[in-house]
PARODREN-164734 format. One record per residue (C-alpha): x, y, z; residue number from 1. Coordinates in Angstrom, 2 decimals, decimal comma. Layout:
+---------+---------+---------+-----+
:       u :       v :       w : seq :
+---------+---------+---------+-----+
:       X :       Y :       Z : NUM :
...
+---------+---------+---------+-----+
END
This chain:
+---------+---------+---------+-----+
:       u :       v :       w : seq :
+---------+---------+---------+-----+
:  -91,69 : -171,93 :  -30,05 :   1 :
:  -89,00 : -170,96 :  -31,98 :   2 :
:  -86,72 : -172,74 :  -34,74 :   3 :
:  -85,42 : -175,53 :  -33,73 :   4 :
:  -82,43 : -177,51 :  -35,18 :   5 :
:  -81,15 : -181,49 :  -35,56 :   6 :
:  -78,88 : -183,37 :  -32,95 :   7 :
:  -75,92 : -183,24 :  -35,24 :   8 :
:  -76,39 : -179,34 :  -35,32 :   9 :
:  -76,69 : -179,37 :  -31,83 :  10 :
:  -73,33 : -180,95 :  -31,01 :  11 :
:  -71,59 : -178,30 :  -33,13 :  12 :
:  -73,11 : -175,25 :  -31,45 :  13 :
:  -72,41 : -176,93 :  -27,80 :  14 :
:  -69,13 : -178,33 :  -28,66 :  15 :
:  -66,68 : -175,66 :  -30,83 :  16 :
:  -64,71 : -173,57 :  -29,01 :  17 :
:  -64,16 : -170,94 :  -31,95 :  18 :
:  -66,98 : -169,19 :  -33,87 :  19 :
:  -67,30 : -166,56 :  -36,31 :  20 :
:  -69,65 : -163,68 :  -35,20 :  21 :
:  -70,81 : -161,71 :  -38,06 :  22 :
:  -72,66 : -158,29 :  -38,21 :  23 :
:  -73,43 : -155,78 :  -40,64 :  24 :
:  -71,81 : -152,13 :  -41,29 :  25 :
:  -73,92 : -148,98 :  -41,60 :  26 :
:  -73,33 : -149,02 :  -45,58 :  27 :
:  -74,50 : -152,82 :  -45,53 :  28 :
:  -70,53 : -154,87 :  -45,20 :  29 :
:  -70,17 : -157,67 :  -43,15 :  30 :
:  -67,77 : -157,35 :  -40,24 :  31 :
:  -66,87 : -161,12 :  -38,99 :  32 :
:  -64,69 : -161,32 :  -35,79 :  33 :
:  -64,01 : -164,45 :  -34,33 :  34 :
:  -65,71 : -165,33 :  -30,70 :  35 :
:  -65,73 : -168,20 :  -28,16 :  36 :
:  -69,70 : -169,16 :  -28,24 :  37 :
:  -69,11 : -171,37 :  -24,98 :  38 :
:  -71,84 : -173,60 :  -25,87 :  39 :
:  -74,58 : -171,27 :  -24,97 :  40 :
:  -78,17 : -172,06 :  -26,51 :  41 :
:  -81,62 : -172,67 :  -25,99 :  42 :
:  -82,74 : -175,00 :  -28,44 :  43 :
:  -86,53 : -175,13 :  -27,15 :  44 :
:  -86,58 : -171,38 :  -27,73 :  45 :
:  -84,67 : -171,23 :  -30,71 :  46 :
:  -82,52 : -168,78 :  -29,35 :  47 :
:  -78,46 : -168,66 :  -29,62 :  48 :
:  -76,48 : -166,38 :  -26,77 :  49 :
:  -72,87 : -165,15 :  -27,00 :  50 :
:  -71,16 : -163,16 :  -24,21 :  51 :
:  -68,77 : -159,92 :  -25,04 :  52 :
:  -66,90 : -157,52 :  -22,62 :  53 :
:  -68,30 : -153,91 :  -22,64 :  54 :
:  -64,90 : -152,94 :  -23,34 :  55 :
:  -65,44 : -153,96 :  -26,73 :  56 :
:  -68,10 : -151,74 :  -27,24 :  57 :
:  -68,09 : -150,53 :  -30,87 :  58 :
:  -69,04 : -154,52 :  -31,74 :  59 :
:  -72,55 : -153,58 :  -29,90 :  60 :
:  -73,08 : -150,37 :  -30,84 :  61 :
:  -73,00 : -151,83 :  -34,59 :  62 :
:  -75,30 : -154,47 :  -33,18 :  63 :
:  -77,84 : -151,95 :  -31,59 :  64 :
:  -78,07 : -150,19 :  -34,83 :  65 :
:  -78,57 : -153,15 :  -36,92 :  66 :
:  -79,68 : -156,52 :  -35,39 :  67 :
:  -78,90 : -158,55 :  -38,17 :  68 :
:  -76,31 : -160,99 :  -37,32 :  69 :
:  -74,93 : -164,44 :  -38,15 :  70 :
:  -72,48 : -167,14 :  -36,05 :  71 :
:  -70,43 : -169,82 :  -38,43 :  72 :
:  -69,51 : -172,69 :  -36,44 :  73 :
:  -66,53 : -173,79 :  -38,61 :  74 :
:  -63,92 : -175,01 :  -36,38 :  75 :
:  -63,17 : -178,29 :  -34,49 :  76 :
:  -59,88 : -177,81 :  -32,91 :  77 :
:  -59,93 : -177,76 :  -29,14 :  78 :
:  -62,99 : -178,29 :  -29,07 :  79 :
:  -65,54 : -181,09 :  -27,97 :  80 :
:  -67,03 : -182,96 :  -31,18 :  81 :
:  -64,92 : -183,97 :  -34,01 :  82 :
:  -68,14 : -184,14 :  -36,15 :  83 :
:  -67,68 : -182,78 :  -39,91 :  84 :
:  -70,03 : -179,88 :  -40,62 :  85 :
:  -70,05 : -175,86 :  -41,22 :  86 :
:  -73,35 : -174,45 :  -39,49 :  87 :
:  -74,20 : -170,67 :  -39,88 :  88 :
:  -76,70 : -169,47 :  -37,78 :  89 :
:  -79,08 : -166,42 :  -38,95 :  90 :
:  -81,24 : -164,07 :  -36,55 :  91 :
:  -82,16 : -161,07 :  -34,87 :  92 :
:  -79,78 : -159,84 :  -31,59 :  93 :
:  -80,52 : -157,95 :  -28,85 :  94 :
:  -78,82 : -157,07 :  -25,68 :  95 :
:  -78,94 : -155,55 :  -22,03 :  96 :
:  -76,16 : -153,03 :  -21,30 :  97 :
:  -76,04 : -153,65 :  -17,55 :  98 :
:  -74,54 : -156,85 :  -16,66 :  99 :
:  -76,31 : -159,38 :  -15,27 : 100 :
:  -73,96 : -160,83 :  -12,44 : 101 :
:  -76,90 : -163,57 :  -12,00 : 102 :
:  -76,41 : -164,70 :  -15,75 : 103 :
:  -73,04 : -164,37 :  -15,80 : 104 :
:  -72,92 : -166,52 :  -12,47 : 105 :
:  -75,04 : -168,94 :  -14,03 : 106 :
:  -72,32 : -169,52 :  -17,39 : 107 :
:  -69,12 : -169,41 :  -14,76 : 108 :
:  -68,90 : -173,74 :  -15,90 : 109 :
:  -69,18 : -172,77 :  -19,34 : 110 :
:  -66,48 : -170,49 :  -19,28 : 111 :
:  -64,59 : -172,29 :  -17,25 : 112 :
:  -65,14 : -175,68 :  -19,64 : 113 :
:  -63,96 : -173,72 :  -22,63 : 114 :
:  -61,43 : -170,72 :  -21,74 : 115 :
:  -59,39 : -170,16 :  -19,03 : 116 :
:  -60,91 : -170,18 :  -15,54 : 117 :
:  -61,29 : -167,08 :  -13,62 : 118 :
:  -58,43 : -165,89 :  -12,15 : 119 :
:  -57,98 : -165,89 :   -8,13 : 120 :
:  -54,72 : -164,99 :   -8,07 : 121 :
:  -52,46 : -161,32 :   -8,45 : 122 :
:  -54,48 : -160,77 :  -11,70 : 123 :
:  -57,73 : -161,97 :  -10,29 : 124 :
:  -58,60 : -158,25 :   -9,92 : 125 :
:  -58,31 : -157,42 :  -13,61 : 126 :
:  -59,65 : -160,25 :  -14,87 : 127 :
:  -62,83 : -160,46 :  -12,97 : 128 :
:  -63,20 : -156,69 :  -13,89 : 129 :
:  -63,32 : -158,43 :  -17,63 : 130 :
:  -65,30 : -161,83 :  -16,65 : 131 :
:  -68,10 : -159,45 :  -14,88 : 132 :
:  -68,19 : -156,85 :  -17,37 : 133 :
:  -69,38 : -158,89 :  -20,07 : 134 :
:  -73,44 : -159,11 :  -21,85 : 135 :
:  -75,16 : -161,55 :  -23,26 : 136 :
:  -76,16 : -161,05 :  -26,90 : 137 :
:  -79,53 : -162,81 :  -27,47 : 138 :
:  -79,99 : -164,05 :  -30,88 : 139 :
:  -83,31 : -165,27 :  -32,22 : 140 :
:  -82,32 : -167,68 :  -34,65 : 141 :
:  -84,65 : -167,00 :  -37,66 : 142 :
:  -82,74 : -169,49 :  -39,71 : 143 :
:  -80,17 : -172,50 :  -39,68 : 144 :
:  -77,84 : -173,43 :  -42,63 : 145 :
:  -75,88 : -176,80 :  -41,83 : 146 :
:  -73,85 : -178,24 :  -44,67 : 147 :
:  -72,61 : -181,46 :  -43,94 : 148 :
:  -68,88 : -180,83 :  -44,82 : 149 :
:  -66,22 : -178,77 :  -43,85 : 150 :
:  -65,92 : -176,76 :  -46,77 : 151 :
:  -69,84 : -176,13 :  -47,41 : 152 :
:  -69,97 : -177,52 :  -50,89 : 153 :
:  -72,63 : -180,16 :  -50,43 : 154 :
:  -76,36 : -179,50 :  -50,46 : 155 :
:  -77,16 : -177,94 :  -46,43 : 156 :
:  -79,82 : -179,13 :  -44,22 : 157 :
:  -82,18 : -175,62 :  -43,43 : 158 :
:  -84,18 : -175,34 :  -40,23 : 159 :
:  -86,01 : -172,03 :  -39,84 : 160 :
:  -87,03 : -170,17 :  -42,48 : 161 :
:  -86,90 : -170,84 :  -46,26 : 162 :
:  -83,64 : -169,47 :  -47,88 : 163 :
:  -83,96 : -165,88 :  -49,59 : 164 :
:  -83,01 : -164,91 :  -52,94 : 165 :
:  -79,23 : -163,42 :  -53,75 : 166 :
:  -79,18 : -159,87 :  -53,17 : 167 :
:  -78,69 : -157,49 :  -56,05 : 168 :
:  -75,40 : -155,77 :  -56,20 : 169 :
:  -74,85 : -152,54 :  -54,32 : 170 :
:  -73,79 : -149,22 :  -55,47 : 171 :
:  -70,10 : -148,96 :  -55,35 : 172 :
:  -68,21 : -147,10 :  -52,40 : 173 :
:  -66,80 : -143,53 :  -53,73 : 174 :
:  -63,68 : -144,13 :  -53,12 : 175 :
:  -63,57 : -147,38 :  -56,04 : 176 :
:  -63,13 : -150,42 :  -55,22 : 177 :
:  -59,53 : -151,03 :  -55,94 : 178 :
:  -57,82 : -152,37 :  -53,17 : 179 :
:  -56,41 : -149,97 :  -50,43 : 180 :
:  -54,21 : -152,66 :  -48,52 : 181 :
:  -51,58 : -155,34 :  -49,63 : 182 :
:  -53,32 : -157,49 :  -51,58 : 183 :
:  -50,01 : -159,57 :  -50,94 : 184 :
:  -50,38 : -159,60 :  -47,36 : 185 :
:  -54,02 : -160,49 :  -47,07 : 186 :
:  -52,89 : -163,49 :  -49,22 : 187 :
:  -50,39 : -164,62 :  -47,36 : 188 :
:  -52,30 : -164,41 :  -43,85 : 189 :
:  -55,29 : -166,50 :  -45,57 : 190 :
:  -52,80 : -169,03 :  -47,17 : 191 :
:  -50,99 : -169,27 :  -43,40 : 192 :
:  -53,83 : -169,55 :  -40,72 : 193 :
:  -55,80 : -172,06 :  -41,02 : 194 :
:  -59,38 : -170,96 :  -40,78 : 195 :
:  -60,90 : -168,03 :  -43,36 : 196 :
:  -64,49 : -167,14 :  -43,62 : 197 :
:  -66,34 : -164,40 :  -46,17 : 198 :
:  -69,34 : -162,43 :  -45,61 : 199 :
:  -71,83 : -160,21 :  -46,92 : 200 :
:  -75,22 : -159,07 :  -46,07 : 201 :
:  -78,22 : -161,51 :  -47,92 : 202 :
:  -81,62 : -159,58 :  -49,16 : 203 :
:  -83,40 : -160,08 :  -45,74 : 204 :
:  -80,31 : -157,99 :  -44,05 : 205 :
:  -79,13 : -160,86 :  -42,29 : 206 :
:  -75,04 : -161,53 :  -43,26 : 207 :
:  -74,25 : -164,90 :  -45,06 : 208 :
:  -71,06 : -166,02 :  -44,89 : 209 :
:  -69,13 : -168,99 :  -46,37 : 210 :
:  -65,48 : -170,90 :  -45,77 : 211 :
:  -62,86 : -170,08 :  -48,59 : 212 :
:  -60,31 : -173,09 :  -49,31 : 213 :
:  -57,96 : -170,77 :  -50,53 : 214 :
:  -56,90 : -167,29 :  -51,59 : 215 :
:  -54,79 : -165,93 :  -54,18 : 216 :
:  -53,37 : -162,51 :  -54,92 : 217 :
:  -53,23 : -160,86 :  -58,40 : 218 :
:  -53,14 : -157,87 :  -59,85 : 219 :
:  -56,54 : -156,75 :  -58,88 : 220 :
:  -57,42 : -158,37 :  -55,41 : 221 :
:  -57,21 : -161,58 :  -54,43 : 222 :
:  -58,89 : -164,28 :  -56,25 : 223 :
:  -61,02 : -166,63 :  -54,16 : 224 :
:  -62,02 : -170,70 :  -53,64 : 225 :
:  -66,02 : -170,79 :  -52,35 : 226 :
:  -68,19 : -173,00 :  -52,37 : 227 :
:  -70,07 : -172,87 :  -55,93 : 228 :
:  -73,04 : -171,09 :  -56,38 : 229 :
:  -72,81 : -170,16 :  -52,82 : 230 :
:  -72,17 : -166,54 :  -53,76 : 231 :
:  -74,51 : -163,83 :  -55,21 : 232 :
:  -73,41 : -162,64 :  -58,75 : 233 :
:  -72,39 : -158,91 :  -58,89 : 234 :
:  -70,40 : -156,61 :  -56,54 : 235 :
:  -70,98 : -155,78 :  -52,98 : 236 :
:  -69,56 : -154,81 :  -49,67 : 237 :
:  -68,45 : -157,67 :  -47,56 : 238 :
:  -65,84 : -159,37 :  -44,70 : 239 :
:  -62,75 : -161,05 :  -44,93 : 240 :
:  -61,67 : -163,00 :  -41,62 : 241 :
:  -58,23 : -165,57 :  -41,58 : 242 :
:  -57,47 : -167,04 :  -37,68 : 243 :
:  -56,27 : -169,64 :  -35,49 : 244 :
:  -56,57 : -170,62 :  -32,12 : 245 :
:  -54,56 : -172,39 :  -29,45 : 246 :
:  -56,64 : -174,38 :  -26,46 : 247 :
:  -58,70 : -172,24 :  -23,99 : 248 :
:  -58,06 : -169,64 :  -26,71 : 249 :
:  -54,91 : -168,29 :  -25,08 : 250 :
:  -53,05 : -168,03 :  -28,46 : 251 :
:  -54,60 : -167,05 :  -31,15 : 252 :
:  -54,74 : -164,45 :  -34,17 : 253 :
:  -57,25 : -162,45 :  -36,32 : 254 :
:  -57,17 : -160,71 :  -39,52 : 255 :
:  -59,98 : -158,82 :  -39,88 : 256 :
:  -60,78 : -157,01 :  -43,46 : 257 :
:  -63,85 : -155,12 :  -45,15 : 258 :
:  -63,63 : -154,17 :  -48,62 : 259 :
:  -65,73 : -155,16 :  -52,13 : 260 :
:  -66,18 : -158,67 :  -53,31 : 261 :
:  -67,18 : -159,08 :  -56,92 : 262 :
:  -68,46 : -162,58 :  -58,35 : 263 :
:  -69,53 : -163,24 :  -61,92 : 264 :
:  -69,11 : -166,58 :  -64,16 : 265 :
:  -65,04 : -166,10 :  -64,48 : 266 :
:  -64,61 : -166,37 :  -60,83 : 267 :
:  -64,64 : -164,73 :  -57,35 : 268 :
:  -62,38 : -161,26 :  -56,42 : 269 :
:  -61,63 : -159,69 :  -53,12 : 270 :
:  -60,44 : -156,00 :  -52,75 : 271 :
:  -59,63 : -155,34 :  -49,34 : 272 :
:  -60,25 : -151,74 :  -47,90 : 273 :
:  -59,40 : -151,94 :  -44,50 : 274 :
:  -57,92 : -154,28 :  -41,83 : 275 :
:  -57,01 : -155,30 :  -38,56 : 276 :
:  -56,37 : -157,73 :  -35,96 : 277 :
:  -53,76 : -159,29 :  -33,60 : 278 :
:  -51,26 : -161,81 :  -32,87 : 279 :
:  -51,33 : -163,17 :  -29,44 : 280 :
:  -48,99 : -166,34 :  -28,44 : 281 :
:  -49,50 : -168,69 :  -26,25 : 282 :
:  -49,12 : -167,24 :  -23,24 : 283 :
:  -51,05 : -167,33 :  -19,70 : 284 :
:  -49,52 : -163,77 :  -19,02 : 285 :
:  -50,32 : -162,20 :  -22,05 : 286 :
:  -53,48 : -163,81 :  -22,40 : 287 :
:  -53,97 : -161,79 :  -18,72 : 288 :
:  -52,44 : -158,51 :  -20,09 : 289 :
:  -55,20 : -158,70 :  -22,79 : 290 :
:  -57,97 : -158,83 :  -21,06 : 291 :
:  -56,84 : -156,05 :  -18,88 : 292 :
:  -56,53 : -154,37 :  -21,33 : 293 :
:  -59,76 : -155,09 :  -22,98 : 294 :
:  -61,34 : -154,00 :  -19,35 : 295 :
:  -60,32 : -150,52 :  -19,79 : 296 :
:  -62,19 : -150,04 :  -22,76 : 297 :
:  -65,36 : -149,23 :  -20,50 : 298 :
:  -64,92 : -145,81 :  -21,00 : 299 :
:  -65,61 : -145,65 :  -24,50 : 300 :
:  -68,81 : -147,94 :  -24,03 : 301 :
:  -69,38 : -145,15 :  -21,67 : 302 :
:  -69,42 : -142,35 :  -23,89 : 303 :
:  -71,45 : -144,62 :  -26,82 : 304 :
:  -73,94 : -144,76 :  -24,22 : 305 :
:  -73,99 : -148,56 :  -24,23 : 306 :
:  -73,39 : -148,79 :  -20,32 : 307 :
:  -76,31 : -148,98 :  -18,48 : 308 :
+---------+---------+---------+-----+
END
């Protein structure tokens, strides 16, 4: 048997819409993209399962190379609990690259409870190219973190396995770690959507991540609101995520980052090294467009070797 988790937990990981899917970088960063969990979890097993197109293959191929990944449950909206709570789950993934039309038959009400339902019309061909594309990522849950509140700052609830110590810091890239975007601009997303979330990877190589309450840029990166004490002391790679989502997820945006996140008694500081993301409104033909889109991406699973 694995770990197992409370009711309370339970209605979080069955009921949000939105989740944050972290996973760890060759140098040890946290990458954390936002992904629609649809509910999907064995709690007798102690296992937690997300779905992902093969079009957006270089997600797995991090995964395959490093197993270590995390899922923050952090967001209500649209979804179907209104409980208070910010639940990260910890654990080992693994996946199949064929796709397993069985499976995916099997979770057609799940997806169809939380996004939008499968298309049978003049864009039924491109979407179901997406829909039956798509793996499973298998998490054993080795650990679950539930804080009580929203913001994480009360004392969480662990199922699973006991807590680790912090990390020690890592060696710094060789490029410094002075930002190399707009500090200004990462600000300014953060301040604007409604949902950021910070990560980096904990001493059992298995990414931790927390909710920041607000961001601020200065002269040297952006200066951060955690939760206190949540953070180990030092400097080390690690993920910066802002988003928002729109029902069924059919408008929403992501601002991804990496970069080098130093913490010490004055306070918390973010340089961000690299982003990306999207902006995609509310829209039942864009939302379409995109996951074409995000179909023809097979071909570079192809050449990663992640197709089966």
């Amino acid at each position: 048997m694995g770990v197992s988790w409370s009711d309370a937990v339970d209605e979080l990981l069955t009921g949000d819409l939105a989740a944050g899917f972290a996973y760890l970088t060759p140098a040890k960063g946290v990458v954390i993209v936002p992904m629609a969990p649809l509910g999907l979890r064995d709690r007798e097993a102690g296992t937690v399962t997300l779905t992902t197109s093969l079009g957006l293959w270089k997600k797995l191929d991090r995964v395959r190379r490093n197993p270590g990944v995390a899922v923050a449950y952090h967001a209500r909206e649209h979804g179907f609990s209104d409980r208070p709570g910010f639940v990260l789950v910890q654990g080992r993934a693994s996946f199949s690259p064929t796709p397993d039309r069985a499976w995916l038959e099997s979770i057609t009400p799940n997806w169809d409870r939380f996004l939008v339902p499968k298309s049978s019309g003049a864009w039924g061909r491109a979407l179901n190219v997406y829909y039956w594309q798509r793996v499973a990522i298998d998490i054993e849950v080795v650990r679950v973190i539930a804080y009580p509140d929203d913001a994480a700052r009360e004392d969480p609830e662990v199922f699973g396995a006991e807590r680790p110590p912090q990390p020690t810091s890592q060696q710094q890239p060789r490029g410094g770690t002075e930002p190399r975007v707009s500090v200004e601009s990462v600000a300014a997303h953060a301040q604007r959507l409604p949902h950021t979330l910070l990560g980096w990877c904990g001493s059992d190589a298995l990414p931790d991540v927390v909710p920041v309450s607000a961001a601020q840029a200065d002269a040297d990166g952006l200066r951060l609101d955690v939760p206190s004490g949540s953070l180990p002391l030092g400097g080390r790679r690690a993920g910066l995520t802002s988003h928002e989502f729109s029902p069924q997820m059919l408008g929403q945006e992501q601002r991804i980052h990496t970069g080098w996140l130093s913490a010490d008694e004055q306070g918390v500081r973010y340089s961000p090294h690299t982003k990306s993301g999207y902006r995609l409104p509310r829209s039942k033909l864009l939302y379409n467009v995109g996951c074409a889109s995000i179909a023809r991406g097979m071909r570079g699973a192809r050449r990663a070797g992640l197709v089966g």
